[in-house]
C-alpha positions as CSV (number, residue, x, y, z in Angstrom):
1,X,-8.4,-10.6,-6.8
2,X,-8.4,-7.9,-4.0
3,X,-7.0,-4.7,-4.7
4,X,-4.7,-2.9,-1.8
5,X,-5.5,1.0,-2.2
6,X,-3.3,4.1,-0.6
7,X,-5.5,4.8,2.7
8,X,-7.2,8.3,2.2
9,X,-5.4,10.4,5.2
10,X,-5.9,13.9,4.4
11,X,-9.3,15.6,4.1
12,X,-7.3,17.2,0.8
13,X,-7.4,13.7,-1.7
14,X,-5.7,15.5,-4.2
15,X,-2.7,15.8,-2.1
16,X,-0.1,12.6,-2.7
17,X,1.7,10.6,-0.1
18,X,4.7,8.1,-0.6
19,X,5.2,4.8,-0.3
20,X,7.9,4.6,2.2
21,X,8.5,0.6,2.5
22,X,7.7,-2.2,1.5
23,X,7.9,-5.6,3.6
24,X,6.9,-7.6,0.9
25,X,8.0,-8.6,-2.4
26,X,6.6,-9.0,-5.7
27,X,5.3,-12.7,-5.7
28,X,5.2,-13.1,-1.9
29,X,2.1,-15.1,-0.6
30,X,0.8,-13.7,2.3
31,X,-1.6,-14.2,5.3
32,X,-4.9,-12.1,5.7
33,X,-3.7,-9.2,7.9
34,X,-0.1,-9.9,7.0
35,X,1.9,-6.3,7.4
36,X,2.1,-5.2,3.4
37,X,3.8,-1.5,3.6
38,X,4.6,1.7,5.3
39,X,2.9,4.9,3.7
40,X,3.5,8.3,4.6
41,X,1.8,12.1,4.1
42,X,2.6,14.9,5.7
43,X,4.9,13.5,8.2
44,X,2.2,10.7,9.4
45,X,2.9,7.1,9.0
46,X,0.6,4.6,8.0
47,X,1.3,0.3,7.9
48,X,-1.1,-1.2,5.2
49,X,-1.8,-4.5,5.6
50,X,-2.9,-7.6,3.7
51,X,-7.3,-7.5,3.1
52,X,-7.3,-11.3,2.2
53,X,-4.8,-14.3,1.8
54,X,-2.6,-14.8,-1.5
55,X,0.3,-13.9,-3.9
56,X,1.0,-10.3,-4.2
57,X,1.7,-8.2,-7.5
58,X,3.3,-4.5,-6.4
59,X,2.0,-2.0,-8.2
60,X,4.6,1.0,-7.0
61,X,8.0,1.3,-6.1
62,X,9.5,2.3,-2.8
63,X,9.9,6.1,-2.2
64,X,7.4,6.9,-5.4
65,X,4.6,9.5,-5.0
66,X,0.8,8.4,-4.9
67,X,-2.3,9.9,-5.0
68,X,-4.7,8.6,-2.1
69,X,-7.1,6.0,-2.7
70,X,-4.3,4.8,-5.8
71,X,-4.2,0.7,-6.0
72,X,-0.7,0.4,-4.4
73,X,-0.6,-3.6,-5.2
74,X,-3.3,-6.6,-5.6
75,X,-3.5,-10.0,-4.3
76,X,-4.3,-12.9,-6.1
């Protein structure tokens, strides 16, 4: 299993971002490199993708708050 984390994008990791969208769903199988999510913190975007090959499990919803470095999902 391969945890998918919230990047660190702030020099302040105490300070949360939000998962903006998903382009997955819970259960989806998915490539290696496969585009996972949008995350956003303090009006900067980032896409997260897929570290490795299999089925995903979300672990946040769209639009909730997350601390950086939080697992966001894992793939199995």
């Amino acid at each position: 299993m391969s945890d998918v984390l919230f990047p660190m994008m702030t020099g302040d990791a105490s300070e949360p971002g939000v998962l903006a969208t998903w382009y997955v769903a819970d259960g989806e199988v998915v490539a290696e490199k496969h585009l996972l999510a949008e995350v956003t913190i303090n009006k900067v975007d980032a896409e997260i993708y897929a570290p490795v090959a299999g089925t995903v499990t979300l672990r946040v919803e769209e639009g909730e708050e997350v601390a950086q470095g939080a697992v966001i999902a894992s793939i199995e």
